[in-house]
Backbone bond lengths (Angstrom), bond angles and torsions (degrees), N, CA, C in turn:
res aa  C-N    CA-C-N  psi(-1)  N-CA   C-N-CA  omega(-1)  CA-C   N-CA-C  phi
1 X - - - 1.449 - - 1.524 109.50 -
2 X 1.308 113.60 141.36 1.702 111.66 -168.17 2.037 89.91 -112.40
3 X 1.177 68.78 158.75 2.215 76.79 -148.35 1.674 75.10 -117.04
4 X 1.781 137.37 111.55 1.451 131.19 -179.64 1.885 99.43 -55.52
5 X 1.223 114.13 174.65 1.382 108.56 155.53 1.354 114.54 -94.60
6 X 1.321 121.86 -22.26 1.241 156.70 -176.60 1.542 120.49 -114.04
7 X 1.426 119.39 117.57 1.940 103.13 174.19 1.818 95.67 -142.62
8 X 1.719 82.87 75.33 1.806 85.95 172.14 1.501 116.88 -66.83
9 X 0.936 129.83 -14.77 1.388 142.53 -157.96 2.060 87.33 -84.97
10 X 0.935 111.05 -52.13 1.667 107.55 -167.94 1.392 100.27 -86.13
11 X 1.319 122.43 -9.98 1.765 114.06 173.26 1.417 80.78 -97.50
12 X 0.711 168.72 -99.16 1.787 164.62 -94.52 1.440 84.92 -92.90
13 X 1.430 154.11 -64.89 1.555 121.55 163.84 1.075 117.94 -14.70
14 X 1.222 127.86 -98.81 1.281 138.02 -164.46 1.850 119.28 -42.07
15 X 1.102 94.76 16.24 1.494 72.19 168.91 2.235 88.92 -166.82
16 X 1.132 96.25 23.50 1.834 111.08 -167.01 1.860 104.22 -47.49
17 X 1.464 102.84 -47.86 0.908 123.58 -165.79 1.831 114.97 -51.70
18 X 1.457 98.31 -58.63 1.614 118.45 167.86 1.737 117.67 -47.52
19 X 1.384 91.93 -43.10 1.461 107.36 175.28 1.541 124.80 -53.79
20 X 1.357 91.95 -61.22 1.724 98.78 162.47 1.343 147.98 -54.75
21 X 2.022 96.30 -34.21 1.208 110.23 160.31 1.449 117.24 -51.21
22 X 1.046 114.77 -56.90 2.102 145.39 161.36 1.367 92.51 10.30
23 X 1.433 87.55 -91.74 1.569 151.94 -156.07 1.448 90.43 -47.35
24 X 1.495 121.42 -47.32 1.617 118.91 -150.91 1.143 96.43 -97.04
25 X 1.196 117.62 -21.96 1.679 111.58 -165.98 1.549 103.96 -94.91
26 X 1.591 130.12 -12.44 1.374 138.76 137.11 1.640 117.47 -48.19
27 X 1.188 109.93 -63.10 1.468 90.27 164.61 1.437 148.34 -85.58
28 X 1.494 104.24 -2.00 1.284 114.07 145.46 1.710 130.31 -43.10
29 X 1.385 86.03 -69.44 1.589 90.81 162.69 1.406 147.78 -56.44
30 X 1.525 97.05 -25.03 1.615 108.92 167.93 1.412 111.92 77.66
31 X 1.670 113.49 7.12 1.378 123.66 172.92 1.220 116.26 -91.51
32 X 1.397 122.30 68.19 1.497 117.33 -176.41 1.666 122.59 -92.34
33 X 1.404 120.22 8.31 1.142 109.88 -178.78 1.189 100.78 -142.76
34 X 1.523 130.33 95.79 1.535 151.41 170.33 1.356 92.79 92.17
35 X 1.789 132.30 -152.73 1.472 117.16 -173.68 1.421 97.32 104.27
36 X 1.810 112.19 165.74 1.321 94.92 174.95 0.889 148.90 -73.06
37 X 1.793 111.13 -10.07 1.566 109.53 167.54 1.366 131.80 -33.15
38 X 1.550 99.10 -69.91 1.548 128.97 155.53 1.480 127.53 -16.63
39 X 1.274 106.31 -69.81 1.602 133.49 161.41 2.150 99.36 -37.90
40 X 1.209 92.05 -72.86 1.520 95.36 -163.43 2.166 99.31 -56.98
41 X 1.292 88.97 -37.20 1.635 74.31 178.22 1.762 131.16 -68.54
42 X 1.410 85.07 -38.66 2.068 101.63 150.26 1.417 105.81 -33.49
43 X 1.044 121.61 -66.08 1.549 147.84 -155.29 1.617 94.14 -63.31
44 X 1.145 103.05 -76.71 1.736 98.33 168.42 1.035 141.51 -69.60
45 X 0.919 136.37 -6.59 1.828 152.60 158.76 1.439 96.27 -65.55
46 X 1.640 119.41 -55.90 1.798 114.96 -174.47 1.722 97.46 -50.98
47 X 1.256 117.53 -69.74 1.546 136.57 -172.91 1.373 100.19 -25.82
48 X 1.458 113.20 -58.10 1.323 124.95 -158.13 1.682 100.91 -70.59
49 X 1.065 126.38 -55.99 1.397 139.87 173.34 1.589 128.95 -60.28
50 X 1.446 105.48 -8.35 1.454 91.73 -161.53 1.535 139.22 90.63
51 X 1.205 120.10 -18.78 0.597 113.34 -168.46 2.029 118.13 -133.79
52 X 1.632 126.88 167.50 1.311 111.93 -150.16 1.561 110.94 -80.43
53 X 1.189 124.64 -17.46 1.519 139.84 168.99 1.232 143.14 -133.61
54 X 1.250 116.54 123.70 1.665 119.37 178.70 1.298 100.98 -105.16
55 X 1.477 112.73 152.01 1.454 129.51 -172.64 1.569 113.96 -140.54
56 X 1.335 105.66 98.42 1.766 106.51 -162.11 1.782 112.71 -86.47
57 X 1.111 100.86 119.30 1.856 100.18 -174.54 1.448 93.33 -104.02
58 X 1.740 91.72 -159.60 1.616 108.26 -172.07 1.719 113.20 -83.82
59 X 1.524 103.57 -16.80 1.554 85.17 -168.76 1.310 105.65 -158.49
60 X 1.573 154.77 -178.04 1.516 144.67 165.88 1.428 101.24 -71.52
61 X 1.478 115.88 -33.43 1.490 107.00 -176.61 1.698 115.31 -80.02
62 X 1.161 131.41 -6.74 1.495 135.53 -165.31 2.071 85.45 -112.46
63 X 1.113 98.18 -0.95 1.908 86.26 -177.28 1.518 73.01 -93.15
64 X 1.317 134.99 -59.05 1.886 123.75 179.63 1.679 115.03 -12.05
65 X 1.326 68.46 -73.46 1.672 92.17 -161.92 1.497 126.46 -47.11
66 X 1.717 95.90 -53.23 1.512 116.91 167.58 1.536 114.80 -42.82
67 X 1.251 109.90 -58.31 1.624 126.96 164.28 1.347 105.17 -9.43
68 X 1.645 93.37 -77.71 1.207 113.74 -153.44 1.554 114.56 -67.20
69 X 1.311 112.44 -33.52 1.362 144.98 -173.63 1.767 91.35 -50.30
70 X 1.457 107.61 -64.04 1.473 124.75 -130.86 1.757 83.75 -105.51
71 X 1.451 122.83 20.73 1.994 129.20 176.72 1.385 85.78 -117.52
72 X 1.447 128.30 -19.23 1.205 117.13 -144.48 1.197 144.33 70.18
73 X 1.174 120.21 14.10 1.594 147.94 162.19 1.365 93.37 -25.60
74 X 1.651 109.84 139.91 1.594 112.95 143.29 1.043 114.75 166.76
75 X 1.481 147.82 -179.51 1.811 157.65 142.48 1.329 71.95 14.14
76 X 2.053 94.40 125.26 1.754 116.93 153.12 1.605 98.28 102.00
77 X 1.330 118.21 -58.20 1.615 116.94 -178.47 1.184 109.69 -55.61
78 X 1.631 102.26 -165.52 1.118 120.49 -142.28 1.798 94.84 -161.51
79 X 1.395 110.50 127.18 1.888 106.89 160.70 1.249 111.93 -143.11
80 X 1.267 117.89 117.09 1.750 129.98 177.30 1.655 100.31 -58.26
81 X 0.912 150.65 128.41 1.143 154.26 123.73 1.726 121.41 -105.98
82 X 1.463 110.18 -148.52 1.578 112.56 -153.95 1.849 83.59 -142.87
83 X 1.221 93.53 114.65 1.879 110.35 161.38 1.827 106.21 -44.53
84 X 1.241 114.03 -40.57 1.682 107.28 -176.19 1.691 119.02 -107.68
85 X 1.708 72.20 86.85 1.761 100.25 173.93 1.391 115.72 -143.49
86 X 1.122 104.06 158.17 1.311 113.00 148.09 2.094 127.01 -44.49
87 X 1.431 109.73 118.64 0.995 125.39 -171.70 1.616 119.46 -16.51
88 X 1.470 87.33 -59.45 1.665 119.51 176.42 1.776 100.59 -34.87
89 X 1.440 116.88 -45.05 1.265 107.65 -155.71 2.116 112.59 -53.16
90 X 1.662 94.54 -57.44 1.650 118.62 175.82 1.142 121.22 -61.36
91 X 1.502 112.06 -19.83 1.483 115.64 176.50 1.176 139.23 -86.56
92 X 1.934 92.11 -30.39 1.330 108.55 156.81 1.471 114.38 -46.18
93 X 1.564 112.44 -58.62 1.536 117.47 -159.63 1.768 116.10 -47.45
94 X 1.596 75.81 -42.51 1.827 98.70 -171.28 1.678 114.54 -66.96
95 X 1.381 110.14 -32.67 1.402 124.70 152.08 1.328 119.33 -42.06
96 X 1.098 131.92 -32.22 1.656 140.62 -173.91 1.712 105.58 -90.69
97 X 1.225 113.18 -26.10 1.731 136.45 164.78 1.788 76.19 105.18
98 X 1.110 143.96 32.48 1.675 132.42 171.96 1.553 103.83 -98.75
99 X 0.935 128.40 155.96 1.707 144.58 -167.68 1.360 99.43 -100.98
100 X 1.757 120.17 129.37 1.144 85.16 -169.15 2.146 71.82 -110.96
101 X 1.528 111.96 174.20 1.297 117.03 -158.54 1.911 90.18 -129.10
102 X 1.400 78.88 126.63 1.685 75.35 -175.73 1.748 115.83 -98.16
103 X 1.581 123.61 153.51 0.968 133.82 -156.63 1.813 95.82 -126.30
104 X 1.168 140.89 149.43 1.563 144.13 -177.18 1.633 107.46 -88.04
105 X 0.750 124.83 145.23 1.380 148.67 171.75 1.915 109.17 -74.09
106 X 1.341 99.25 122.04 1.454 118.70 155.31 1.621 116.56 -51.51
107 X 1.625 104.75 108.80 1.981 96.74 -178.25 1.340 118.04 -55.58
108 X 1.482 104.37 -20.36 1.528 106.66 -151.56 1.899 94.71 -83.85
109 X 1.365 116.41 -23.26 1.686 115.57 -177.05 1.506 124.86 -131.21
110 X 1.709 92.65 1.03 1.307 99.49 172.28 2.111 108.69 62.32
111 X 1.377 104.81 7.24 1.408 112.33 164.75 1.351 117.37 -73.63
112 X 1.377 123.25 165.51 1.328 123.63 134.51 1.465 132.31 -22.69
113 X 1.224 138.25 88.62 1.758 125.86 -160.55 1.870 92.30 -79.15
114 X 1.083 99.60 132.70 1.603 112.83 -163.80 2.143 97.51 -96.83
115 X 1.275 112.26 -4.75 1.065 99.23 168.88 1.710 119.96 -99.74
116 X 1.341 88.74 13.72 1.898 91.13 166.21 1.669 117.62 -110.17
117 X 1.304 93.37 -11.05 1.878 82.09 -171.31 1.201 101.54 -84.42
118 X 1.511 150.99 -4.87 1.549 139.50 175.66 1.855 98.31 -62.37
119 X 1.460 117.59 -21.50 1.426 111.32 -178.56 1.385 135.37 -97.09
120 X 1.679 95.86 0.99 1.162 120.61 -174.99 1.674 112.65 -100.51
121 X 1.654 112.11 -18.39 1.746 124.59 -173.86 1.482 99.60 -62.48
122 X 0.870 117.69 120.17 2.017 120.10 156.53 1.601 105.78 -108.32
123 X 1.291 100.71 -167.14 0.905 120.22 -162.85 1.515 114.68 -78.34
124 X 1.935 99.87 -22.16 1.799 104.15 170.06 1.293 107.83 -107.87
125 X 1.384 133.45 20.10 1.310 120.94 145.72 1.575 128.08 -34.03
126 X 1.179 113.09 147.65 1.309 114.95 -166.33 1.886 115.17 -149.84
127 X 1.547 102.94 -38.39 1.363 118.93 168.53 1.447 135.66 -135.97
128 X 1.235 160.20 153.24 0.909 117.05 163.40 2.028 96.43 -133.21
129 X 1.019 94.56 134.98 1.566 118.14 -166.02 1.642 127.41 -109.71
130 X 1.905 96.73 76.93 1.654 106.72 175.06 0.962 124.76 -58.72
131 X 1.569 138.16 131.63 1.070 125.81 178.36 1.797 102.74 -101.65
132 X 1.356 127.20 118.67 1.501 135.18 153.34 1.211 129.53 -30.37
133 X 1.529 147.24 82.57 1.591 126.18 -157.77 1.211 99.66 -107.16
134 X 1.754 126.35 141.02 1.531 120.06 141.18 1.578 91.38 94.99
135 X 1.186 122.29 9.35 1.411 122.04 179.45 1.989 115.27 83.07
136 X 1.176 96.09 7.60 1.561 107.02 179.58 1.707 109.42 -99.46
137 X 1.445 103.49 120.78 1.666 102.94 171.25 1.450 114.18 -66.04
138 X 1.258 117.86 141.40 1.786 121.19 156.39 1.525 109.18 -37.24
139 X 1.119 107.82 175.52 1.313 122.52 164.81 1.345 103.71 -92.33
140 X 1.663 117.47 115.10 1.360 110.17 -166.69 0.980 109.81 -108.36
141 X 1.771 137.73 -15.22 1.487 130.99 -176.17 1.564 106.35 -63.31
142 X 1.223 115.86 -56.49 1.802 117.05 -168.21 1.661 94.88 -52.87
143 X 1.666 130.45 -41.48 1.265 107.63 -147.09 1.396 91.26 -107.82
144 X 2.214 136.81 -0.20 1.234 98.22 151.05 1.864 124.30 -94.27
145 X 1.518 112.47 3.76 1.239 123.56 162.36 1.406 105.40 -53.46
146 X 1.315 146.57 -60.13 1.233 159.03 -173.68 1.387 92.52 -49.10
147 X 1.625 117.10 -87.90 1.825 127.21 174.17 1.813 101.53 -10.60
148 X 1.303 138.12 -59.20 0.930 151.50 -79.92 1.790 87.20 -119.15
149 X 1.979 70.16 -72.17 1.518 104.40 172.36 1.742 112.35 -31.28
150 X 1.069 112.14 -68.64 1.333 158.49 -173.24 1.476 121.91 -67.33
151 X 1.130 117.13 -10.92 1.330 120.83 -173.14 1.594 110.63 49.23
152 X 1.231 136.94 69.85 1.704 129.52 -156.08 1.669 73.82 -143.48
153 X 1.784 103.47 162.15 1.183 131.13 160.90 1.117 110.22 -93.48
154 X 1.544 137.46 161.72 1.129 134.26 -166.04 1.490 93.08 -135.26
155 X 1.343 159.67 123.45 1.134 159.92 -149.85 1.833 98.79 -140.31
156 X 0.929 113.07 111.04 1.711 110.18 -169.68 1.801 80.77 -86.30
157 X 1.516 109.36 148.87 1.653 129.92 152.04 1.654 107.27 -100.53
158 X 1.089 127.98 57.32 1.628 132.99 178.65 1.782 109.21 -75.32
159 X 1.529 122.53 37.61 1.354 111.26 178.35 1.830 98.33 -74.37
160 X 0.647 130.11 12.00 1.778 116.58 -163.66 1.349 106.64 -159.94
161 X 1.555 126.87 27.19 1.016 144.12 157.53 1.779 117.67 -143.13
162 X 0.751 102.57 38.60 1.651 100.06 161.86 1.910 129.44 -44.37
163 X 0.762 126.14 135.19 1.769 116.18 172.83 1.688 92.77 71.43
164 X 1.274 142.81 22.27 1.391 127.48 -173.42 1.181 104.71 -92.87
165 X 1.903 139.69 153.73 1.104 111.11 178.09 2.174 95.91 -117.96
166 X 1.082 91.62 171.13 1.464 101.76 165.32 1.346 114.10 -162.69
167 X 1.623 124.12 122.92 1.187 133.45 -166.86 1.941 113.90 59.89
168 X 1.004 99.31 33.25 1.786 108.46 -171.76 1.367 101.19 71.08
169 X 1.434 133.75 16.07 1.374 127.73 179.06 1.456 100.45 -115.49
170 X 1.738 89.42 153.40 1.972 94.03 -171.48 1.774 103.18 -105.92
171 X 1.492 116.84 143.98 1.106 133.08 179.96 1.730 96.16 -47.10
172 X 1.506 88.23 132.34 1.955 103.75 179.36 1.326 107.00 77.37
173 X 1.262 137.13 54.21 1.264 156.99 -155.21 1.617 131.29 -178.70
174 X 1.649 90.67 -28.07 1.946 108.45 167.27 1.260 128.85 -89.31
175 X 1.243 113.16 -19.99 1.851 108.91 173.36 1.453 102.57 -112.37
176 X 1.148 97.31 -159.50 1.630 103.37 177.58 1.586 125.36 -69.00
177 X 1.485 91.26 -23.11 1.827 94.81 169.67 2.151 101.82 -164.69
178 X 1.322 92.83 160.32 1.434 90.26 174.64 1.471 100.51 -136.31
179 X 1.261 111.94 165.24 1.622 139.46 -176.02 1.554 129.06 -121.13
180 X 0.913 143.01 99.18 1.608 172.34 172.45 1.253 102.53 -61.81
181 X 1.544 110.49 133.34 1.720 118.82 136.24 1.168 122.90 -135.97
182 X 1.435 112.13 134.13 1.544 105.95 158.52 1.319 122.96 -91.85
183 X 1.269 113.05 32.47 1.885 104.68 -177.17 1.752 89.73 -57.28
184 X 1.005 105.96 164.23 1.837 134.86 -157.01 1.965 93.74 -80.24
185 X 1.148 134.28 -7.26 0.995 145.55 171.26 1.424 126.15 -101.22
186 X 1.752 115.56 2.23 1.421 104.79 -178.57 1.570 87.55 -125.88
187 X 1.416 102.70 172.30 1.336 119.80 169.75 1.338 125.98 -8.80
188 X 1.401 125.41 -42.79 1.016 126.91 -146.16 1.478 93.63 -153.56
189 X 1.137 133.10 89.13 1.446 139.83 -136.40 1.566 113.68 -112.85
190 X 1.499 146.47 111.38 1.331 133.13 -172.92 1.488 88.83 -113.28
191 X 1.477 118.31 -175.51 1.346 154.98 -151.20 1.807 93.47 -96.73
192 X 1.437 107.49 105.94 1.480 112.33 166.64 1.543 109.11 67.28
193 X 1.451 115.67 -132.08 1.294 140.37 176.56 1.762 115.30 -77.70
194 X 1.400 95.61 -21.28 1.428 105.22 -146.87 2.316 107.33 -93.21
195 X 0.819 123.08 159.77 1.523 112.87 -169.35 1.683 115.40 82.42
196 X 0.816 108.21 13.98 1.688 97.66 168.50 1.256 122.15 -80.89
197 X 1.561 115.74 174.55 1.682 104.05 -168.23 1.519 109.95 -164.53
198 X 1.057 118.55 116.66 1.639 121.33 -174.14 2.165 95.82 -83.56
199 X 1.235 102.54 114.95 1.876 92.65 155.02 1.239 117.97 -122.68
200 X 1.645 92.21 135.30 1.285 110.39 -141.52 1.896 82.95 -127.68
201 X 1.756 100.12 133.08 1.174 130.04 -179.58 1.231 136.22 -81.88
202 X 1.565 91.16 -77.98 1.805 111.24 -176.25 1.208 113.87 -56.64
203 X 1.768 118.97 -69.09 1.392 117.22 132.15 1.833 135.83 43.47
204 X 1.264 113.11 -87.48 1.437 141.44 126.23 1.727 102.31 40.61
205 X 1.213 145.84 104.32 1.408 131.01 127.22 1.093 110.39 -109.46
């Protein structure tokens, strides 16, 4: 018997109906690109997170980038992250022309292990960028003590932890900004390409 890893087809039953309503009343309106849908989902992602603004882009990987874009990331830097991610994470960095510098993973959570990146900071450090797996936060005190220390941005990768808490605080809410996906494979799953969402912190008036 083949066991899916995935069975979108039997979660998208159960709730098909709502969906369509969604769906129809988007194209009714003819507001398909930002509008209030959009707006209201901004609206709830902040709520949901903690925090005063959500900022919905095109994709989990352009919430990276933007990040990085909008810290000033680029040619010459430097970003600590974690080898066990999703592609999107390094590519983003490398997209900015910044290096991103990789740090080893904790066996026990498959996180970022936060007692290696104090050896990894130079002098062109610039961010350092946990990625959340499986709906589990990093260990975030050692690595925003470090930020802190250090003057570093802390860029949360929260596509696969949405609603998670750590220290009564919700994932994309602990560094200076955090990042969301709904590709149809994480936590919190939208339709195709489409529903992704950068939340964005620091940002904020």
């Amino acid at each position: 018997m083949k066991v899916p890893l995935l069975d979108l087809k039997s979660q998208y039953a159960t709730i098909r109906d709502e969906i369509l309503s969604a769906v129809t009343d988007v194209l009714d309106s003819q507001v398909c690109v930002g509008g209030p849908k959009v707006a209201e989902l901004e609206r709830q992602v902040a709520e949901l997170s903690g925090c005063r603004h959500a900022v919905g882009v095109s994709s989990g990987t352009d919430a990276l980038l933007c990040s990085l874009m909008a810290l000033g990331i680029g040619p010459g830097d430097e970003v600590i992250t974690t080898p066990f991610t999703f592609f999107a994470t390094a590519g983003s960095i490398v997209r900015t022309g910044a290096t991103p510098v990789f740090v080893d993973i904790d066996p026990r959570t498959y996180n970022i292990d936060p007692s290696l990146i104090e050896a990894a900071v130079t002098g062109r450090t610039k961010a350092i960028l946990p990625v959340h797996l499986f709906g589990q936060i990093c260990d975030m005190e050692p690595i925003l003590r470090i930020a802190v220390q250090r003057g570093l941005y802390v860029i949360e990768d929260a596509a696969q932890s949405i609603g998670a808490t750590w220290d009564r605080r919700k994932a994309g809410s602990l560094g200076t900004c955090g990042c969301f996906s709904f590709y149809p494979s994480k936590n919190l799953g939208a339709a195709g390409d489409g529903g992704h969402d950068r939340h964005q912190r620091c940002f904020a008036v």
